[in-house]
Structures are given as structure tokens and as C-alpha cells.
PDB file of N, CA, C and O in Angstrom:
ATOM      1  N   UNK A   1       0.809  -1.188   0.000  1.00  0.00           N
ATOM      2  CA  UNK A   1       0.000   0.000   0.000  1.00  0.00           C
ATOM      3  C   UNK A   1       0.859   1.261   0.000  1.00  0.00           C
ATOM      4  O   UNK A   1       0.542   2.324  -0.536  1.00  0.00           O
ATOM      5  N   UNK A   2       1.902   1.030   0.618  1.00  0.00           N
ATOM      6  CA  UNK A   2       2.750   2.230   1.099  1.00  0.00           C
ATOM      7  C   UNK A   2       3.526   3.054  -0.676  1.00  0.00           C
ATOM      8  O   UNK A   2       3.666   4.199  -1.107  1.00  0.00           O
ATOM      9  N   UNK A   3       3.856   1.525  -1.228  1.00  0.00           N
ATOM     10  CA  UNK A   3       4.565   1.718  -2.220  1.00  0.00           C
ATOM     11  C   UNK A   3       3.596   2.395  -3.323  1.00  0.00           C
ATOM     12  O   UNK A   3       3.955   3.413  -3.916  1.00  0.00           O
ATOM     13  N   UNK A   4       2.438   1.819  -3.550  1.00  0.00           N
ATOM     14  CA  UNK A   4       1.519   2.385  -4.588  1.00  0.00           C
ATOM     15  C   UNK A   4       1.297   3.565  -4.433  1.00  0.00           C
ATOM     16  O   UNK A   4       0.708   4.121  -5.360  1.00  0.00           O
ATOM     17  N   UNK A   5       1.596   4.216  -3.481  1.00  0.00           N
ATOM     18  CA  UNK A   5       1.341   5.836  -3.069  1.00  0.00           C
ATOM     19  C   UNK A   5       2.793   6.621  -3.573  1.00  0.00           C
ATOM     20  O   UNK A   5       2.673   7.768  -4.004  1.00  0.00           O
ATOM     21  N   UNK A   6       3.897   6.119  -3.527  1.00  0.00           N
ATOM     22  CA  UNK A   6       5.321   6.686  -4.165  1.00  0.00           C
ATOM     23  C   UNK A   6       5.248   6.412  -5.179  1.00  0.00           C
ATOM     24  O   UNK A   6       6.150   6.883  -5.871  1.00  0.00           O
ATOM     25  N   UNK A   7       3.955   5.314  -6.099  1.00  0.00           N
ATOM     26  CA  UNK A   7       4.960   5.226  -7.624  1.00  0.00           C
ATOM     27  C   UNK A   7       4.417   6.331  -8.787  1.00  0.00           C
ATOM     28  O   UNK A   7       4.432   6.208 -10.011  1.00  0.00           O
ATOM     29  N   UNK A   8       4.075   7.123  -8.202  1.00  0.00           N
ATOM     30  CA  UNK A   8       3.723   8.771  -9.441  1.00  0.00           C
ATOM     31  C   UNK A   8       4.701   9.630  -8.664  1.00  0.00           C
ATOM     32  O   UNK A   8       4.309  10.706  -9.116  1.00  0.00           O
ATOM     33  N   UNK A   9       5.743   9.987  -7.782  1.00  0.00           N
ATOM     34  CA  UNK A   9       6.344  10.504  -7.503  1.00  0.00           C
ATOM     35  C   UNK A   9       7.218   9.908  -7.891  1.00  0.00           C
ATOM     36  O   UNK A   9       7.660  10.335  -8.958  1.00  0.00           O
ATOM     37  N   UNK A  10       7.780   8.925  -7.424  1.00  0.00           N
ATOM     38  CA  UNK A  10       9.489   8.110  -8.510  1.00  0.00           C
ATOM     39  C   UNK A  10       9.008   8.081 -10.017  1.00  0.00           C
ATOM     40  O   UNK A  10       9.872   8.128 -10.893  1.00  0.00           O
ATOM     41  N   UNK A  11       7.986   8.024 -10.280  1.00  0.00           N
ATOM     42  CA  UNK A  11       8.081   7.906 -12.158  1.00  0.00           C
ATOM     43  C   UNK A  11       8.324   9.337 -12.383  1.00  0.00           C
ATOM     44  O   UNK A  11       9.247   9.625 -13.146  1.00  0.00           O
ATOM     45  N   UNK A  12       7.631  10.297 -11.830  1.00  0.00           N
ATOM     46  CA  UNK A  12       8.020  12.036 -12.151  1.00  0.00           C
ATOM     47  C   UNK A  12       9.878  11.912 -11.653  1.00  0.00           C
ATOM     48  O   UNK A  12      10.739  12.111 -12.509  1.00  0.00           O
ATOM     49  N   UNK A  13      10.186  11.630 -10.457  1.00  0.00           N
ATOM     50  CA  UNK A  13      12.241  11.879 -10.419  1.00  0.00           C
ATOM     51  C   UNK A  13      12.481  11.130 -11.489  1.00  0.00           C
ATOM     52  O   UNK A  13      13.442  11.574 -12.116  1.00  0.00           O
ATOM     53  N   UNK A  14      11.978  10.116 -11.992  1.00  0.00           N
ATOM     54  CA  UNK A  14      12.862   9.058 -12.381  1.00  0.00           C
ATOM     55  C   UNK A  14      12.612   9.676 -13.957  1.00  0.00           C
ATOM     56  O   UNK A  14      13.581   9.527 -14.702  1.00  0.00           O
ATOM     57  N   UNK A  15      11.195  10.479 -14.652  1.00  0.00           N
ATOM     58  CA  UNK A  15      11.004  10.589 -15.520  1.00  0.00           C
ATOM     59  C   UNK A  15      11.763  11.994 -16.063  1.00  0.00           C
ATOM     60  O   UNK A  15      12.115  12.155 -17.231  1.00  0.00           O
ATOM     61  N   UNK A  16      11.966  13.107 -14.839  1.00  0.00           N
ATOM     62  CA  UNK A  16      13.222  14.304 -15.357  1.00  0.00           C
ATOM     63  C   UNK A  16      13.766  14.332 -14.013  1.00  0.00           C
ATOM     64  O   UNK A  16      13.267  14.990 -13.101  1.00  0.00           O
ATOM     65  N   UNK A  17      15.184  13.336 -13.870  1.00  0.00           N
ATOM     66  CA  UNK A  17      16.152  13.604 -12.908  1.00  0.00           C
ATOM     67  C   UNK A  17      16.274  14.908 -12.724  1.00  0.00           C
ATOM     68  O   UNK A  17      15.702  15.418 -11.760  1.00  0.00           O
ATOM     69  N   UNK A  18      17.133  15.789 -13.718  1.00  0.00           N
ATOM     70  CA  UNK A  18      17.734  17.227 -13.923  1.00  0.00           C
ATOM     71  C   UNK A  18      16.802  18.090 -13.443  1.00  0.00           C
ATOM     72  O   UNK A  18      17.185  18.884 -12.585  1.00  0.00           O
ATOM     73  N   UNK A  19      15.661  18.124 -13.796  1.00  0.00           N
ATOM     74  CA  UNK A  19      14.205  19.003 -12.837  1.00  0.00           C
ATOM     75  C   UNK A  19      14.464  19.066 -11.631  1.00  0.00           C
ATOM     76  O   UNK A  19      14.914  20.107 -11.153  1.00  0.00           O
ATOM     77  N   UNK A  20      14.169  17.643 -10.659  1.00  0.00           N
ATOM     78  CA  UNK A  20      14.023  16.902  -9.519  1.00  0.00           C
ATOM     79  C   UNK A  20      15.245  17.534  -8.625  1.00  0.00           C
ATOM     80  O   UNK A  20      15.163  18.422  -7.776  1.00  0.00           O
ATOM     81  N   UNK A  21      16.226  16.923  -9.000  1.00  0.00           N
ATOM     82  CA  UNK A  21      17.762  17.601  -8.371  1.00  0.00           C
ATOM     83  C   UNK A  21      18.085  19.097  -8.275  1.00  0.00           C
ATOM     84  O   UNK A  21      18.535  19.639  -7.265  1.00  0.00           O
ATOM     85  N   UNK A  22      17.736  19.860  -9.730  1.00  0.00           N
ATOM     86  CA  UNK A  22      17.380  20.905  -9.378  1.00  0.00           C
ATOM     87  C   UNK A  22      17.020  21.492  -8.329  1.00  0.00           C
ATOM     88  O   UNK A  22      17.639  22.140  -7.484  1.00  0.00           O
ATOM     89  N   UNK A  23      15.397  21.058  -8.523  1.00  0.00           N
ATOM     90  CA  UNK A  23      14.807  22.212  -7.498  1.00  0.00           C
ATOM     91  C   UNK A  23      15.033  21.531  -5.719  1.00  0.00           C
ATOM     92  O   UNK A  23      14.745  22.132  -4.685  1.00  0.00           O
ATOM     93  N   UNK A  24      15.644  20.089  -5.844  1.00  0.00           N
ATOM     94  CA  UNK A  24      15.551  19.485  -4.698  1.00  0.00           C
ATOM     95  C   UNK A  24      16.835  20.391  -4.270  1.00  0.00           C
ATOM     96  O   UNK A  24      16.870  20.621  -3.061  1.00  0.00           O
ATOM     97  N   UNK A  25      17.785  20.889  -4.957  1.00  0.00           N
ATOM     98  CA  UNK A  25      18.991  21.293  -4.306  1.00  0.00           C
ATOM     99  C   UNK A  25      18.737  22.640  -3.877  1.00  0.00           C
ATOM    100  O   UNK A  25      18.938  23.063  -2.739  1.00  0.00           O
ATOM    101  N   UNK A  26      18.066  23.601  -5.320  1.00  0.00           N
ATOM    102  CA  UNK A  26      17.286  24.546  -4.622  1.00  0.00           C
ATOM    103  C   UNK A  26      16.801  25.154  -2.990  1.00  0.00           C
ATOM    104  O   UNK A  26      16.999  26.089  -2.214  1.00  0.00           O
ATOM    105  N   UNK A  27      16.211  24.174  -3.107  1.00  0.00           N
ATOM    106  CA  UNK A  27      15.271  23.803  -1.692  1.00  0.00           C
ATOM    107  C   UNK A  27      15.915  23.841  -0.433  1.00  0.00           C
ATOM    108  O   UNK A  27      15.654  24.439   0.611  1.00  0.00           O
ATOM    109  N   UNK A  28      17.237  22.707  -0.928  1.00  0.00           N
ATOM    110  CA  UNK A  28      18.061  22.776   0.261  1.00  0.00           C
ATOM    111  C   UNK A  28      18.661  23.471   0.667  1.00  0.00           C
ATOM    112  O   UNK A  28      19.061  23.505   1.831  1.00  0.00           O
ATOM    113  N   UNK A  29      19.023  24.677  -0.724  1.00  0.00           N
ATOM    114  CA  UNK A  29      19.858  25.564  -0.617  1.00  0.00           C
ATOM    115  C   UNK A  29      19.276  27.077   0.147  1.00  0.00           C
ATOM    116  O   UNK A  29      19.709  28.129   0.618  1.00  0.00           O
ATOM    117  N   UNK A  30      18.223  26.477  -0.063  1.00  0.00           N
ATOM    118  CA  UNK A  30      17.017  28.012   0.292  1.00  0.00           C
ATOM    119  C   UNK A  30      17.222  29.041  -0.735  1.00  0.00           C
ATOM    120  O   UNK A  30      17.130  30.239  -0.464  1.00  0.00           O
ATOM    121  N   UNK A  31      17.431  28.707  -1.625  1.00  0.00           N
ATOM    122  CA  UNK A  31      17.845  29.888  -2.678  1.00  0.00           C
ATOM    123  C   UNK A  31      16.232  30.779  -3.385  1.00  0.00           C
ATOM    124  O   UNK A  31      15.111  30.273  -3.316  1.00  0.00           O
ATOM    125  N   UNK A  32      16.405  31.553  -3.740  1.00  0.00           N
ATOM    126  CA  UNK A  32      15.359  32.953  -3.553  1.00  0.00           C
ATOM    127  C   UNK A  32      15.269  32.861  -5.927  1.00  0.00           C
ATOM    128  O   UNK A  32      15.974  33.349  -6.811  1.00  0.00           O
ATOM    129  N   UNK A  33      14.137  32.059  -5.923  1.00  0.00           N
ATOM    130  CA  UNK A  33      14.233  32.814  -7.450  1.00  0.00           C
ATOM    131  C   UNK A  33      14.460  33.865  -8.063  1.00  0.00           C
ATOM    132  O   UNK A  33      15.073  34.072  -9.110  1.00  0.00           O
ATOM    133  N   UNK A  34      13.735  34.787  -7.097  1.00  0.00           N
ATOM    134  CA  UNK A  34      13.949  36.684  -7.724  1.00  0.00           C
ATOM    135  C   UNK A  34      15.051  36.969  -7.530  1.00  0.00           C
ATOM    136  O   UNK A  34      15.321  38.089  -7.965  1.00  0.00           O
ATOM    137  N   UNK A  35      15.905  36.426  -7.030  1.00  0.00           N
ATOM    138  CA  UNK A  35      17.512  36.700  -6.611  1.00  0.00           C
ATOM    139  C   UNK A  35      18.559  36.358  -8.096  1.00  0.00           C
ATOM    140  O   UNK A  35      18.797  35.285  -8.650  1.00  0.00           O
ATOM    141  N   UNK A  36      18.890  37.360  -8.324  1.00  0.00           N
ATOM    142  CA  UNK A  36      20.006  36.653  -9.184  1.00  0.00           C
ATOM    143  C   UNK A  36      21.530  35.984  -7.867  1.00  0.00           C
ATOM    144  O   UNK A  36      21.692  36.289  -6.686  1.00  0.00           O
ATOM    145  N   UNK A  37      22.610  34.750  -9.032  1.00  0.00           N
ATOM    146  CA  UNK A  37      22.338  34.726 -10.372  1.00  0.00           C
ATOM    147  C   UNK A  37      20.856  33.782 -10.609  1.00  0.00           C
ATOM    148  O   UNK A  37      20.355  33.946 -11.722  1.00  0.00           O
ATOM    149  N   UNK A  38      20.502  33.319 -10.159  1.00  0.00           N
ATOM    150  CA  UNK A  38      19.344  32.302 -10.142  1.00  0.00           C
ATOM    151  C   UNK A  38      18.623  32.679 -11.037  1.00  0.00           C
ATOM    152  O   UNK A  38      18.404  31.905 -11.969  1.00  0.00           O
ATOM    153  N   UNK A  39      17.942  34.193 -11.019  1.00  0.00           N
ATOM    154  CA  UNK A  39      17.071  34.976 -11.826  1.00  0.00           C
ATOM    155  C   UNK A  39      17.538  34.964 -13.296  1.00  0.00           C
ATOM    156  O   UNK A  39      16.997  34.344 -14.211  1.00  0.00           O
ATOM    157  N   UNK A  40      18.314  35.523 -13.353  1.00  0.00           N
ATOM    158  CA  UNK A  40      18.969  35.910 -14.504  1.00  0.00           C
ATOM    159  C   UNK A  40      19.512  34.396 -15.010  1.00  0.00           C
ATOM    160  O   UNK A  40      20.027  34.656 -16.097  1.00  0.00           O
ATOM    161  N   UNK A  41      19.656  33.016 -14.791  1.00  0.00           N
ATOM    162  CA  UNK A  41      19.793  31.601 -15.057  1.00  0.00           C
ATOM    163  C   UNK A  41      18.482  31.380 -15.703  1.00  0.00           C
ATOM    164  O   UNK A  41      18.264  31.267 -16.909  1.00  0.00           O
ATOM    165  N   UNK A  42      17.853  31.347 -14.970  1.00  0.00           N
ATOM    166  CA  UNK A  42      16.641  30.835 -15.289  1.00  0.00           C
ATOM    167  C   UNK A  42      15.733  31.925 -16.719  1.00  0.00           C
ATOM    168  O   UNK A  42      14.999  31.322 -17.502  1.00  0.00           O
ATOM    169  N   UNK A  43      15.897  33.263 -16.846  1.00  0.00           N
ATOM    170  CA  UNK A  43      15.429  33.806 -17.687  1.00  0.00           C
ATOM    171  C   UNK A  43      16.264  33.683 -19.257  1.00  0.00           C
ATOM    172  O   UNK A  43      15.949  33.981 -20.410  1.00  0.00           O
ATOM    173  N   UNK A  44      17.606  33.018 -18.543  1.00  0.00           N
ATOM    174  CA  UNK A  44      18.357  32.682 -20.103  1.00  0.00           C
ATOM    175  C   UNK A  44      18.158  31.474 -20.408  1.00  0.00           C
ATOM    176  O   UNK A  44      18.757  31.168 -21.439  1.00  0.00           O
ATOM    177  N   UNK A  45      17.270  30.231 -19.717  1.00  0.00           N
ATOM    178  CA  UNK A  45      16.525  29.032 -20.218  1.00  0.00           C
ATOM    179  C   UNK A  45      15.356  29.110 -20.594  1.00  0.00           C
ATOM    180  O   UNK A  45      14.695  28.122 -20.913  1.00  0.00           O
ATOM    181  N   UNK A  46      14.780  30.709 -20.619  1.00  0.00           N
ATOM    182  CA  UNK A  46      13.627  30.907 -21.418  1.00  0.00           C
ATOM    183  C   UNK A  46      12.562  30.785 -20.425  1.00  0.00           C
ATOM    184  O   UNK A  46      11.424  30.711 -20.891  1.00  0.00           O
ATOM    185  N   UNK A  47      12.718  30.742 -18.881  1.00  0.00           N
ATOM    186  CA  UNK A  47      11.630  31.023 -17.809  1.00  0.00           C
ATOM    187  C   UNK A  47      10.976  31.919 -17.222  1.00  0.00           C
ATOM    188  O   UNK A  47      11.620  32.398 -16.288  1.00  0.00           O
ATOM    189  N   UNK A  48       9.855  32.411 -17.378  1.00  0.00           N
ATOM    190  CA  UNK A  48       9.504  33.716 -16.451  1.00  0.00           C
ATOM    191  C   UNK A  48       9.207  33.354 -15.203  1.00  0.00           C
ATOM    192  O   UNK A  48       8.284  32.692 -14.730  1.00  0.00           O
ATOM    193  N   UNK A  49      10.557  34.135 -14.534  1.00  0.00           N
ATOM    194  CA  UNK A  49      10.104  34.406 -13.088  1.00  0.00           C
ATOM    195  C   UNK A  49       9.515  35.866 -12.609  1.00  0.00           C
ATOM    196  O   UNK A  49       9.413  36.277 -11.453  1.00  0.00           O
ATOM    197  N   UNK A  50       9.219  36.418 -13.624  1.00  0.00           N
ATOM    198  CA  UNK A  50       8.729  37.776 -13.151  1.00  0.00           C
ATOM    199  C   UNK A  50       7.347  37.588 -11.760  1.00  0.00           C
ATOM    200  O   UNK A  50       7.412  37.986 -10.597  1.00  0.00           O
ATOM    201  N   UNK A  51       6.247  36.877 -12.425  1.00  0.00           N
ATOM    202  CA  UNK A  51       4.995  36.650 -11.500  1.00  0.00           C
ATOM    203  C   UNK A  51       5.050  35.530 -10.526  1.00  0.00           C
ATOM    204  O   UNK A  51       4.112  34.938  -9.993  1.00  0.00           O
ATOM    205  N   UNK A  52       6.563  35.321 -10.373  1.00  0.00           N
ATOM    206  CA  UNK A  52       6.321  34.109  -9.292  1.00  0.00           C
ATOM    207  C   UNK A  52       6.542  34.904  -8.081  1.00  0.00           C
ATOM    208  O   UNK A  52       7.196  35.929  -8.275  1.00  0.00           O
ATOM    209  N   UNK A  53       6.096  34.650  -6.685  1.00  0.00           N
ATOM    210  CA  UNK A  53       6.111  34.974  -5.714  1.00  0.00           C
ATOM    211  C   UNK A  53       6.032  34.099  -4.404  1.00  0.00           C
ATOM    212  O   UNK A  53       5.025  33.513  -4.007  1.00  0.00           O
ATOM    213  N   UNK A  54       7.357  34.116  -3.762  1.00  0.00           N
ATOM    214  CA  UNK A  54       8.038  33.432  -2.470  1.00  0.00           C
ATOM    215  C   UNK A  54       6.835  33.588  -1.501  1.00  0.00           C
ATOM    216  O   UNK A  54       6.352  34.713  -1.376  1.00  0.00           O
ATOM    217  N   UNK A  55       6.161  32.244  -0.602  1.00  0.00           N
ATOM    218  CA  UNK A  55       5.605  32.406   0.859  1.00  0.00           C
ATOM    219  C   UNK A  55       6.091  32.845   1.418  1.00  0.00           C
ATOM    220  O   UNK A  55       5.127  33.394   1.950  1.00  0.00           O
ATOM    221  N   UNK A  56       6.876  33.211   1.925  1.00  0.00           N
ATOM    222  CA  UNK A  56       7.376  33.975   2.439  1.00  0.00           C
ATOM    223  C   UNK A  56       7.883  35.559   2.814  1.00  0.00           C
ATOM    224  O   UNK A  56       8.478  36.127   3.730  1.00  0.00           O
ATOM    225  N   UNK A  57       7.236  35.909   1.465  1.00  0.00           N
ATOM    226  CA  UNK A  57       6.596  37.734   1.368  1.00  0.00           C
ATOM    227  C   UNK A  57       5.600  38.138   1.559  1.00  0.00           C
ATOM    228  O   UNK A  57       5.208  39.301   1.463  1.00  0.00           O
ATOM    229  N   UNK A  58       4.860  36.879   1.967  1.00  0.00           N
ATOM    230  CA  UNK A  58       3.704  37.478   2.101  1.00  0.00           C
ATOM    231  C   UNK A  58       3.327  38.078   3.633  1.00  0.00           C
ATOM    232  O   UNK A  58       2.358  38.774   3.936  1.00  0.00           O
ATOM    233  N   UNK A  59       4.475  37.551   4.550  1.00  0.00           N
ATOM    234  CA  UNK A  59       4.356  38.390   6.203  1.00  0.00           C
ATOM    235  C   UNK A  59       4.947  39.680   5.975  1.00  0.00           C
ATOM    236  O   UNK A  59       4.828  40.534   6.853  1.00  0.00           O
ATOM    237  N   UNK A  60       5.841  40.050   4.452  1.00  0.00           N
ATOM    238  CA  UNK A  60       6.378  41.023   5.188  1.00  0.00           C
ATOM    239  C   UNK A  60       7.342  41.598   6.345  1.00  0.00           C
ATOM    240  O   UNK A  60       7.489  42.712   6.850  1.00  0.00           O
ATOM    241  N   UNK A  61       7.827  40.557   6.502  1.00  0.00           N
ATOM    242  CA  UNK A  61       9.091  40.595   7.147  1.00  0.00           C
ATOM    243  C   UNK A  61       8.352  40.864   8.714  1.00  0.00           C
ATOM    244  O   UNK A  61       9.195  41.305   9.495  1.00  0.00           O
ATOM    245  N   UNK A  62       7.048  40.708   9.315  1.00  0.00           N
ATOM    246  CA  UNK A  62       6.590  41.228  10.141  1.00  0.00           C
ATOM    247  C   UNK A  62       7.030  40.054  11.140  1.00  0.00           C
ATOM    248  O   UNK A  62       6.784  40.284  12.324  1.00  0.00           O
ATOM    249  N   UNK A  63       7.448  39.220  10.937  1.00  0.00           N
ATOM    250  CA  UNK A  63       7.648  37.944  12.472  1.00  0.00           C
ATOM    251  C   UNK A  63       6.178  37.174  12.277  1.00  0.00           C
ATOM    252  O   UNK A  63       5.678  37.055  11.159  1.00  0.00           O
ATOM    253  N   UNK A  64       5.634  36.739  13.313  1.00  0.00           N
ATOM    254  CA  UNK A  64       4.720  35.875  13.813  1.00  0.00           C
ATOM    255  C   UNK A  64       3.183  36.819  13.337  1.00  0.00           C
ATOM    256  O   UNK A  64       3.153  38.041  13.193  1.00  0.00           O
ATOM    257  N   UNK A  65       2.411  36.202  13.221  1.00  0.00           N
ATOM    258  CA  UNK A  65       0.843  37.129  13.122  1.00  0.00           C
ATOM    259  C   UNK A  65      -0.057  36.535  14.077  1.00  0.00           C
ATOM    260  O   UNK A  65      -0.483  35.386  14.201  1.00  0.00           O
ATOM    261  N   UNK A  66      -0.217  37.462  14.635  1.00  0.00           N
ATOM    262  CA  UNK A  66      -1.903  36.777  15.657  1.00  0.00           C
ATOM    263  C   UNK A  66      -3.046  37.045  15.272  1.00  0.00           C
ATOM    264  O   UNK A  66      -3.570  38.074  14.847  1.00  0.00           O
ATOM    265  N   UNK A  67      -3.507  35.699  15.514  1.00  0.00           N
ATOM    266  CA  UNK A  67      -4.883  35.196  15.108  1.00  0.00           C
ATOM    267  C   UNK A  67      -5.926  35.155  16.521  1.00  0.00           C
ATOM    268  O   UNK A  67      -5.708  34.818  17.685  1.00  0.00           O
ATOM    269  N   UNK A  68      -7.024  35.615  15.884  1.00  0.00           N
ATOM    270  CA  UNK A  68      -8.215  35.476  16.768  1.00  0.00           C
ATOM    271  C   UNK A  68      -9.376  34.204  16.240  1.00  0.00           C
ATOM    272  O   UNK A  68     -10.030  34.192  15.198  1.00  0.00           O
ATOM    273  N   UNK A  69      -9.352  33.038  17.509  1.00  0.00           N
ATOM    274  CA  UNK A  69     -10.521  32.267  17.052  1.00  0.00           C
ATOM    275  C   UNK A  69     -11.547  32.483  17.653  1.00  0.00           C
ATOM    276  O   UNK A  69     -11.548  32.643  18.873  1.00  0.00           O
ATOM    277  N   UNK A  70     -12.869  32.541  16.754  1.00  0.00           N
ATOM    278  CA  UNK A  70     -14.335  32.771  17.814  1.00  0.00           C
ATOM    279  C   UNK A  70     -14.725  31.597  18.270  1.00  0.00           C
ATOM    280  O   UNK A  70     -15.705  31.517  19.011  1.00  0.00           O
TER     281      UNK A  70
END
């Protein structure tokens, strides 16, 4: 059961390694798309990153937000 749930995720790594590693290193790296050189990489493989936008802008650099539950 466990396995039938990983095999559309290993056929996608297994189907574009170079994607996968990519963005998996990405990830690890914490690296910022709008950031060059990243930006400027990716727009000379023909990608728009203009309208992409990081979770992480969306606090605004404000810290923590409090929430009210009724």
C-alpha cells in the first residue's frame, strides 16, 4: 500500500532527474528565485520568473501574526 502511493512521484524523479535535483537542491539551498544569479539563469533558459512569488513575502518581514478564534 505504502509503495503504490510513491509510484507517481518516482516515475516524475525518475522521468526528469535534472528538474528533480534541481529544485531538490534549490530547496536545500534556500535559494530565492527573484535573486540573481538564479534569476537571470533561469530567464536565459527561457523562464519567467517575473509573477512568481516566495511564501514567504507574504508576512512582510513582520515575524509571527496573531490570530483570533471565535
Amino acid at each position: 500500500m505504502f509503495l503504490d502511493e510513491l509510484t507517481p512521484i518516482m516515475q516524475e524523479i525518475l522521468g526528469q532527474p535534472v528538474a528533480f535535483l534541481g529544485g531538490f537542491a534549490s530547496g536545500f539551498l534556500k535559494l530565492n528565485l527573484n535573486d540573481d544569479p538564479v534569476k537571470s539563469w533561469l530567464e536565459n533558459q527561457g523562464a519567467d520568473v517575473s509573477n512568481q512569488s516566495n511564501d514567504d513575502d507574504d508576512t512582510n518581514g513582520k515575524g509571527p501574526q496573531t490570530i483570533s478564534i471565535d
